[in-house]
N, C-alpha and C positions, 0 to 999 in steps of 0.2 A: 455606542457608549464605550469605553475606554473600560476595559476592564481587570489592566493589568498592573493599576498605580498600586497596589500592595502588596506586589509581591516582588523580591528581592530577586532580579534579576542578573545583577552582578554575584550572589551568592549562587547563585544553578551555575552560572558562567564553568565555576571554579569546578564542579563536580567532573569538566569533558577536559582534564588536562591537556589534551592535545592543543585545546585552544590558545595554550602559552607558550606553544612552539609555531602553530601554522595558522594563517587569516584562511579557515575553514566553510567553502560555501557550498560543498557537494552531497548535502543531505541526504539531496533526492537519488543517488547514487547507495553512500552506505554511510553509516553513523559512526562519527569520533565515539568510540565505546566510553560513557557516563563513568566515573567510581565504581557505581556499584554493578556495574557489569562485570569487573575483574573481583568484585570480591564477590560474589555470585559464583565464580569459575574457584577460586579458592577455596569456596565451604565447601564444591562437591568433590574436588580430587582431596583435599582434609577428609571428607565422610568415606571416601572411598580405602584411604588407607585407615583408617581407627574402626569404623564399622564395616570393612566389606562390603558397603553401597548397600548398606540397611535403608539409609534414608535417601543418596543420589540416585537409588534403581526403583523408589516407591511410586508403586501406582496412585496411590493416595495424594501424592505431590502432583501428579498427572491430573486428574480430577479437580486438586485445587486451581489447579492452574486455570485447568478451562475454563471454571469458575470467576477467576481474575478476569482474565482475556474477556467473557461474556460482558463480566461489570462492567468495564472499561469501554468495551468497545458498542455497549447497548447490545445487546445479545441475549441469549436465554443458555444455560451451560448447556442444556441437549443439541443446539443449533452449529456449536463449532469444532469442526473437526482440525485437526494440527496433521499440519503437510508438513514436505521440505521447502515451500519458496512457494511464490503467485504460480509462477508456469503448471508446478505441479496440479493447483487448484484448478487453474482453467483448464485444463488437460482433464480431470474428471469431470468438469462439464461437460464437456467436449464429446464425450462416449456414453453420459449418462442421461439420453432424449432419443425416443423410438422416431426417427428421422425417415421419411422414407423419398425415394424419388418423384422430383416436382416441386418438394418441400424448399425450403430460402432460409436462410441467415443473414443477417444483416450485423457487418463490423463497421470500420469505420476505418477513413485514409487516414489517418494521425495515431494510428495503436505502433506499440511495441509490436515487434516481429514476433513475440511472445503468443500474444492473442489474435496472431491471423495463422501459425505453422500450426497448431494447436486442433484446428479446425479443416486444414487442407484435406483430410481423410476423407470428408464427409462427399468432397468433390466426387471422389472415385467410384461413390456411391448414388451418384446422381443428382445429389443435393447441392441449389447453387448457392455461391457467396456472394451476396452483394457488398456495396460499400456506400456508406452513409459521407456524400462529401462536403468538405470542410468550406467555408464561407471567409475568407480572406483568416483562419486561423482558430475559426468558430466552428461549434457545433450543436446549433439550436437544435430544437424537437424537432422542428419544420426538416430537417434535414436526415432524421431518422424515418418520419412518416414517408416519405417520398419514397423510399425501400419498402416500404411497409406494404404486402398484401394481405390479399385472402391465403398464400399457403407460405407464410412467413410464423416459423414455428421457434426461434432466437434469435434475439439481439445481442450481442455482447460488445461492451465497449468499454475504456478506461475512465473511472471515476475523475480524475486530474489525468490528464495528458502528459505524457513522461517528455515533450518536446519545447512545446512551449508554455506547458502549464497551463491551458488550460481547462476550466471546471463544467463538466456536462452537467446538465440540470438533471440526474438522475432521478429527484422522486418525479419529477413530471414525466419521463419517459417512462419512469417504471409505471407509473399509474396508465400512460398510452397502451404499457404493453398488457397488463394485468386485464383491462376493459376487452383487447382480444385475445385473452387467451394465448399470450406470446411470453415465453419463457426470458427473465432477464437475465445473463451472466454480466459480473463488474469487475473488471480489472480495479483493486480498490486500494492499489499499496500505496502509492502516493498522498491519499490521502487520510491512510492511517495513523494517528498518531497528532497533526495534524488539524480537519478538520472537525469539529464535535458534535456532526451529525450523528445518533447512533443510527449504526445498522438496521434494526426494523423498521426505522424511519424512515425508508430509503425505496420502498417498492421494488430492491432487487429479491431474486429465488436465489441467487449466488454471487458471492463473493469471496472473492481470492485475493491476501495478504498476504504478504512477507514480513519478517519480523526486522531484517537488517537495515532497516533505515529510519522511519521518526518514530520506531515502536522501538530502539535501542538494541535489539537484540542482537544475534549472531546470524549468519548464514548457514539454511539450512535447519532452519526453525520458522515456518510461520504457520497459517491456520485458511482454512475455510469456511465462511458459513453460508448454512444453508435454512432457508424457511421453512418453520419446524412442518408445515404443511407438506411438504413438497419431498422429506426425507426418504420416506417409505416409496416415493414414487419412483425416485432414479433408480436405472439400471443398466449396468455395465458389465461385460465378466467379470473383473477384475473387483467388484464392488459387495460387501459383504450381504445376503439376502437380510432383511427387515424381519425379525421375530416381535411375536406378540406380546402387546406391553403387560408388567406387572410380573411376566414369568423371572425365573430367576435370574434367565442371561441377559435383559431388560434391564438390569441394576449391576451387572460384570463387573463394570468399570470402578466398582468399589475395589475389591480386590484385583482384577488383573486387567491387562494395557489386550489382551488376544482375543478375548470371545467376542460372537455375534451380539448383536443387541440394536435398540430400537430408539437411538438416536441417530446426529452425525457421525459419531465413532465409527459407524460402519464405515465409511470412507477411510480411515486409517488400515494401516498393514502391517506388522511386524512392530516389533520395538519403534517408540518412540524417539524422539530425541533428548534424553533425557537432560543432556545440560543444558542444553538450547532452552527448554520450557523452563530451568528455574531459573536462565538470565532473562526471560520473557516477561515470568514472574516477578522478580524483584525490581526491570525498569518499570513497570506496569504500576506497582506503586510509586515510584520516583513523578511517574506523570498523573496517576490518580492526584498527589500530593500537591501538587501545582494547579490540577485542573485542566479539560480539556479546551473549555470556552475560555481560561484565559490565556494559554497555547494558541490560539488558536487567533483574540486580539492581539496577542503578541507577535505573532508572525504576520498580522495582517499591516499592522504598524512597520514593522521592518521593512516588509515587501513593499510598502506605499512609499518609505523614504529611500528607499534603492532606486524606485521607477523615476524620482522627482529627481535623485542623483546621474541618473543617467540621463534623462532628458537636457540638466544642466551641462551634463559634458557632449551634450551636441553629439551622443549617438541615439542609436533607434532599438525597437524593440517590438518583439510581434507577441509579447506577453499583453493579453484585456488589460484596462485600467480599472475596471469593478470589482469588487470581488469577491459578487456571487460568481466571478466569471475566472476565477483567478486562485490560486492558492501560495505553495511556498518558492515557483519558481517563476525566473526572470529571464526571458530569452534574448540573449542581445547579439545579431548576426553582423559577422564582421568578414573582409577578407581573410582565408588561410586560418580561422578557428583553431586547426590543431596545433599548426606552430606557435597561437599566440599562448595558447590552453600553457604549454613545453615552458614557453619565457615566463609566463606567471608562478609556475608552479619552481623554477629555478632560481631564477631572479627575483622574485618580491614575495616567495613561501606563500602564495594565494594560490588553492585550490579549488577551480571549478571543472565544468566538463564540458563536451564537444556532443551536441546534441543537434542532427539538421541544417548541419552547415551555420551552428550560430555557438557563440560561447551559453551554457546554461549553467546560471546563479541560482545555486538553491538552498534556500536557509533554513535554521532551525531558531527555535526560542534562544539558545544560548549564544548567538550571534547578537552583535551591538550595531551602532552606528560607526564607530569607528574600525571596525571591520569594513563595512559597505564603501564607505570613503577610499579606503585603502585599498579595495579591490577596483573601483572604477577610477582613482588616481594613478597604478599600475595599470590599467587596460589602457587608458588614454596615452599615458607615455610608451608604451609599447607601439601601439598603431602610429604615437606620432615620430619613432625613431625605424618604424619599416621591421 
């Protein structure tokens, strides 16, 4: 069902300025920062000189925020803790599961180098890595279970595949894992922001976003969540111990960003990022405002007339055509990717990236048709001048 005839997509257009200088397809990279990104960064260094960061240094703002972030992303505000970026998330995964030798994990051949270095430690400790592998560019369940034992105690894999885009069926794997007692971590940045699954819909115990990409923010601001179940369970050194609910450090986070307490916070450390959460804040409404499901038609649309665009100019592409199988990127492998990545970006102001030895096209809502045209009319004149 089409769910995006009423809302004024040439008006969002206008809000990523950048869009009127460069035909913009690197989303899944990092985001042409919105308007109200920069004016976000302007209320706090303005509060910083008139109030002394009364209101840029408020914990209170922190709190709200989680609050947003929860809404937005289907979440409960105890469930999400604020990192610096995905890596960082998966990395307390990573150290926060009593592993012992004998024990298995199971990744997958198609992750970022993010969520396989993350996990190398466990090796040294006798724990092996398997790998869940990929089926001409797929990764059904059937391909997880194969890894799957009796002393398989994590899965972790990417929600949308940063290669070729694409979409693991994570509630059915998380329901595979959940039935034995198998801990799910989700690389899930790709498709935050995105897809409009919420989060506890999802059967993962963990998920690790970054905010720098279709959640608009900054680098260096994104979040964690974790299943309000499962909080009190993890354990790391580096991890803050779980006090008893109700007491006073249980509710901290009212006033201060430091104390112990008995949600996901405890995975947080030190000062927060304070600007980073109110530009998190303020796209957060920009995309509540629009809505996620219709984001979410709308990229779906986008992506379906690129795949039809490219198929017309007689090249190929190892992006699914469905798209439960598929989200906001488009892999189209060519000879010399990087040099052609160089002439696009020079010559016709079209911005993609070099992912696996193939050009990756990855869009946002505020892309049009006439973007898409422009970007496989300069790919094709490029290949056909060498």
């Amino acid at each position: 069902m089409d769910m995006t005839g009423s809302t004024d997509w040439a008006a969002l257009r206008a809000e990523f300025p950048g869009l009127a200088n460069w035909t913009y397809l690197d989303w899944a990279r990092k985001t042409l920062p919105p308007r109200c990104q920069r004016q976000a960064m302007e209320e706090y260094c303005d509060d910083i000189v008139e109030t002394a960061g009364a209101d840029a240094w408020s914990a209170l703002n922190v709190a709200e925020t989680r609050k947003v972030m929860a809404g937005l992303l289907g979440a409960k505000p105890a469930e999400i803790a604020f990192t610096k970026n995905t890596t960082e998330g998966l990395l307390i995964a990573a150290h926060a599961f009593d592993l012992r030798p004998g024990d298995n994990i199971v990744l997958t051949d198609m992750e970022h180098t993010a969520n396989v270095w993350v996990w190398q430690h466990l090796a040294e400790k006798g724990v092996e890595i398997r790998k869940a592998k990929n089926r001409d560019g797929r990764l059904p369940l059937k391909a997880f279970l194969e890894q799957i034992d009796g002393r398989t105690r994590v899965v972790s894999t990417a929600y949308v595949t940063y290669g070729n885009g694409y979409r693991v069926d994570v509630p059915a794997l998380g329901a595979a894992c959940r039935s034995r007692d198998i801990r799910l971590v989700v690389d899930g940045v790709q498709a935050a922001g995105v897809l409009a699954a919420p989060l506890s819909g999802l059967n993962a115990d963990l998920v690790a976003i970054s905010g720098h990409k279709s959640l608009f923010g900054l680098t260096g601001a994104g979040l964690l969540y974790c299943r309000e179940e499962l909080i009190d369970q993890l354990r790391a050194p580096f991890l803050k111990a779980p006090v008893a609910a109700g007491s006073a450090a249980a509710s901290a986070h009212l006033n201060s960003q430091f104390d112990y307490f008995r949600t996901a916070h405890r995975f947080e450390v030190g000062n927060p990022n304070f600007l980073g959460l109110r530009v998190l804040r303020r796209s957060a409404a920009l995309i509540s405002e629009i809505g996620l499901h219709n984001i979410e038609a709308r990229i779906r649309q986008l992506t379906t007339r690129l795949l039809e665009l490219v198929d017309k100019a007689g090249l190929t592409t190892r992006t699914p055509r469905e798209w439960s199988e598929r989200a906001q990127i488009v892999s189209v492998p060519v000879n010399n990717p990087g040099d052609l990545m160089k002439r696009l970006r020079e010559k016709h102001r079209v911005i993609v990236n070099v992912k696996d030895d193939a050009i990756r096209i990855s869009l946002g809502f505020s892309n049009n048709e006439e973007d898409l045209q422009r970007a496989v009319t300069a790919i094709q004149a490029e290949l056909k001048n060498g």
